[in-house]
N, C-alpha and C positions, 0 to 999 in steps of 0.2 A: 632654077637652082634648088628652090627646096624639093622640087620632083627627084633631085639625083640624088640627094640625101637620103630621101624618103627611100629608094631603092638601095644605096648601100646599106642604109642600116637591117633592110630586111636579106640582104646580100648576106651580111655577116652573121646573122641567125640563123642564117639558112647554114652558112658553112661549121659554123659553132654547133649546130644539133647533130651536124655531119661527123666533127671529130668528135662527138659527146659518143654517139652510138660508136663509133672503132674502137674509141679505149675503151668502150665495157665490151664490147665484143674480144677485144685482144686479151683484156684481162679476166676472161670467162673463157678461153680455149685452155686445153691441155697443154702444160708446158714441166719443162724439165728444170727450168730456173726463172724465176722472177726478177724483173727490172730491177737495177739499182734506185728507179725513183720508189717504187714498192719495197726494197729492202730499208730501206732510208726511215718511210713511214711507219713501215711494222717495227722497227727497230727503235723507233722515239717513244713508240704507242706502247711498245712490252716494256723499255725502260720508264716510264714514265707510270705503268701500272706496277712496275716492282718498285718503286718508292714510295707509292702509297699504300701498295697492300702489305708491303712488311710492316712496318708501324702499326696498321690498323691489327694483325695480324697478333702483333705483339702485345700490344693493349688489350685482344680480346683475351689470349691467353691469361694477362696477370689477371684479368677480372674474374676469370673461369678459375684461377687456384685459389682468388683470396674468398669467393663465395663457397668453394671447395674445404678449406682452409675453417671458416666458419661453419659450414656442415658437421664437420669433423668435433669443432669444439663444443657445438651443442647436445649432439649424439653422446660427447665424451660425458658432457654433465650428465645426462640424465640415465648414461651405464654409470657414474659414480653412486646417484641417486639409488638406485636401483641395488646395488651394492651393499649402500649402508643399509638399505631397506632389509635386505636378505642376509646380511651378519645381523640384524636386529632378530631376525624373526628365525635363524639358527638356534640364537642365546635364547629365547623365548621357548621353545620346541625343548633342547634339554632341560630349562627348569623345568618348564612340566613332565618331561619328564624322570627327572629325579625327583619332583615331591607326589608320584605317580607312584615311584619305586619305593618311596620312604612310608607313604599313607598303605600300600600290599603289605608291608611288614608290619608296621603296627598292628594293621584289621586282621592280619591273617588270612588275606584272602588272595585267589589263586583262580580266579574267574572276575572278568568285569562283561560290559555290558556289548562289550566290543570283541571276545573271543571267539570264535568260528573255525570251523575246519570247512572246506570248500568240497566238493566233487564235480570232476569235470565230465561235461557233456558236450554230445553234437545235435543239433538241431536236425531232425531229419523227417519233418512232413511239416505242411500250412493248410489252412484250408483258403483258396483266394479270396472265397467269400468272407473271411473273417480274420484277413490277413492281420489286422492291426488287434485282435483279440488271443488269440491262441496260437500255440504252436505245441509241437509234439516233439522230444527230446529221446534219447536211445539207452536210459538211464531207470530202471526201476525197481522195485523193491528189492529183488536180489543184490541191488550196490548200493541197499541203505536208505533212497527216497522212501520220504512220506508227504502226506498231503500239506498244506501250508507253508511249505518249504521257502525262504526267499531264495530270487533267481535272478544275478547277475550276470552282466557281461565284463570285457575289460574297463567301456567306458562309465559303467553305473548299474543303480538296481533296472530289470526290467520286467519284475511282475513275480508270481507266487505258484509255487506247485498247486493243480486242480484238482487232478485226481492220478492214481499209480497204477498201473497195471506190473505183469511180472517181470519185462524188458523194459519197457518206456515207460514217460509221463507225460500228462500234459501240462504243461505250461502256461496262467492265463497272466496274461499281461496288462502292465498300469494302464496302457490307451486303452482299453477296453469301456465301454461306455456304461459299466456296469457299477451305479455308486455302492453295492455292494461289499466294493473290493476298498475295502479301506484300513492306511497305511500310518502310523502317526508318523511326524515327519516332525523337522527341526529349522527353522529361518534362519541363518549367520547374521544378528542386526547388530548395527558398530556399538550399541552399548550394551543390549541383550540379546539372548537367544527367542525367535519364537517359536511357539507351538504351533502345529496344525494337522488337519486329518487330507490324506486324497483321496478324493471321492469324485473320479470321473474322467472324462477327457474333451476336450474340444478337439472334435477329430477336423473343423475348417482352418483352426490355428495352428493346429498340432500341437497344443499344448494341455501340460497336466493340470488339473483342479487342485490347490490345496484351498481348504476350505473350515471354515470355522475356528478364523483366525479374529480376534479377541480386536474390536473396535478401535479400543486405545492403542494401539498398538501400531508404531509407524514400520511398514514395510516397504525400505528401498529396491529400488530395480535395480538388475543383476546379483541380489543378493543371493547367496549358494543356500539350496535345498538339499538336506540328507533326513536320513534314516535318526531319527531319535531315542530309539532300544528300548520304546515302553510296548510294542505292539505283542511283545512275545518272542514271533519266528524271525525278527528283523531286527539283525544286530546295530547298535548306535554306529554312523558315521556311513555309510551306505551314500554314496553320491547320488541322487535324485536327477537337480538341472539346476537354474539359478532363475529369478524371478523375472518376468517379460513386463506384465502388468499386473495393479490390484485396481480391484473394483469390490466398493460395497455390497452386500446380499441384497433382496430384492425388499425389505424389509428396516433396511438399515442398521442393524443388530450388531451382522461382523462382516470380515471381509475375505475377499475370494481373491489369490493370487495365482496367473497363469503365468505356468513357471515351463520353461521350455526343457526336453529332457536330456541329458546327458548321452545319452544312451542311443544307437539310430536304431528305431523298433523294425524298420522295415529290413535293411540287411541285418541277417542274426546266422551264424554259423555255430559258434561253440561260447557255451555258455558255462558258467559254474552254479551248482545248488549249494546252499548257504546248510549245512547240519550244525546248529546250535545245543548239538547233545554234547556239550564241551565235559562227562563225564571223566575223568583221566587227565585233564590238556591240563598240563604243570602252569607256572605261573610264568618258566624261561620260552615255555612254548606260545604262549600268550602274548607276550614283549615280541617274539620274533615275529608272531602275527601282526602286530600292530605295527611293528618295523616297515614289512612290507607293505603292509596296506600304507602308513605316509610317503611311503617311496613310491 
């Protein structure tokens, strides 16, 4: 008895692996329709996923408008921020310059330290060996250049007339590693202005030297570097770069800030020369200079 057992039950396994293999064989042939048992299951199995994945569906949605929704409101704040910042700093910009307009009339004066007449140039030779020193402009004494000339681009200063020949000049510029070439310069600090001279370049950093900048004196970073209008040929407000690093001189005395430059020395196409022979430039012509340069 239990030997006949023992053979049905392996009877039935045997026949059970039998119909196991037909219906994946049958339900793995090419067909044109599918059983009703097969339409039955996919049909419980896709209702049964369309009620759960709508809800889920839905839910994701409201979380994605309400963090949407907060995006929105904090961007709002800080364009209002932003707003009042720049109606503040409108109303600031015409006082000075109405007591700008009011101090020309009293002094009688008809030139500040900011007046300039521009001439425009194209850059048209380098040398590679001293790409980050020199350049050579299409511009020379017959249109007015002379030696000391300052020489911008649109995004800032970049360097000073060398020497003029009778069509061109050459052009030596602030990276140049020549302390030579030095430029007074002006720090934007939130309670004062500082002073300081460029004298140099770190051509590993790319950055310009101002230098013999006054100990006591706190210099933050990213603070804007310009032109300070006592050098002569370099009218006040001249975009330089904004400050990267300071570090004390090697003596402890004053300090060295490496200020990165406005300006990209390495492409340079068309340039303007700064003529500060403001002989004749009225005081309306003067204002409209100044206009354009804050714009």
């Amino acid at each position: 008895m239990p030997q006949f057992f023992l053979n049905k039950r392996l009877i039935i396994l045997l026949v059970s692996v039998i119909v196991l293999v037909g219906l994946i064989g049958f339900s793995l042939r090419e067909r044109d329709a599918i059983s009703w048992p097969e339409q039955f299951v996919k049909d419980m199995v896709g209702f049964g996923q369309s009620l759960v994945s709508k809800p889920v569906n839905y839910v994701a949605g409201v979380v994605e408008n309400v963090q949407d929704l907060q995006n929105t409101y904090t961007e709002n704040e800080k364009l209002k921020t932003r707003l009042d910042e720049l109606v503040k700093l409108e109303t600031k910009v015409k006082d000075l310059k109405q007591d700008n307009n009011e101090l020309r009339a009293v002094l009688e004066k008809k030139e500040d330290l900011r007046a300039y007449n521009t001439i425009q140039a194209t850059v048209i030779a380098r040398n590679p060996d001293r790409w980050q020193e020199l350049l050579t402009i299409d511009k020379g004494e017959v249109n007015g250049i002379k030696s000391d000339m300052a020489v911008i681009s649109s995004a800032g200063l970049i360097g000073k007339i060398k020497s003029v020949n009778e069509f061109s000049s050459t052009v030596e510029l602030i990276s140049t590693n020549n302390t030579k070439n030095r430029i007074s310069t002006v720090i934007q600090g939130k309670e004062q202005d500082i002073n300081g001279w460029i004298e140099g370049y770190d051509s590993d950093k790319k950055e310009i030297l101002v230098k013999r900048i006054s100990n006591d004196m706190k210099v933050d970073k990213g603070s804007k570097v310009m032109t300070s209008g006592l050098g002569g040929v370099f009218p006040k407000g001249l975009v330089i770069g904004e400050v990267k690093e300071v570090k004390p001189d090697q003596y402890g005395l004053t300090q060295t800030a490496y200020v990165k430059p406005a300006a990209d020395f390495y492409h340079l196409e068309h340039v303007m020369v700064i003529d500060r022979d403001i002989q004749g430039v009225t005081e309306k012509e003067a204002d409209a200079e100044e206009d354009g340069n804050d714009q």
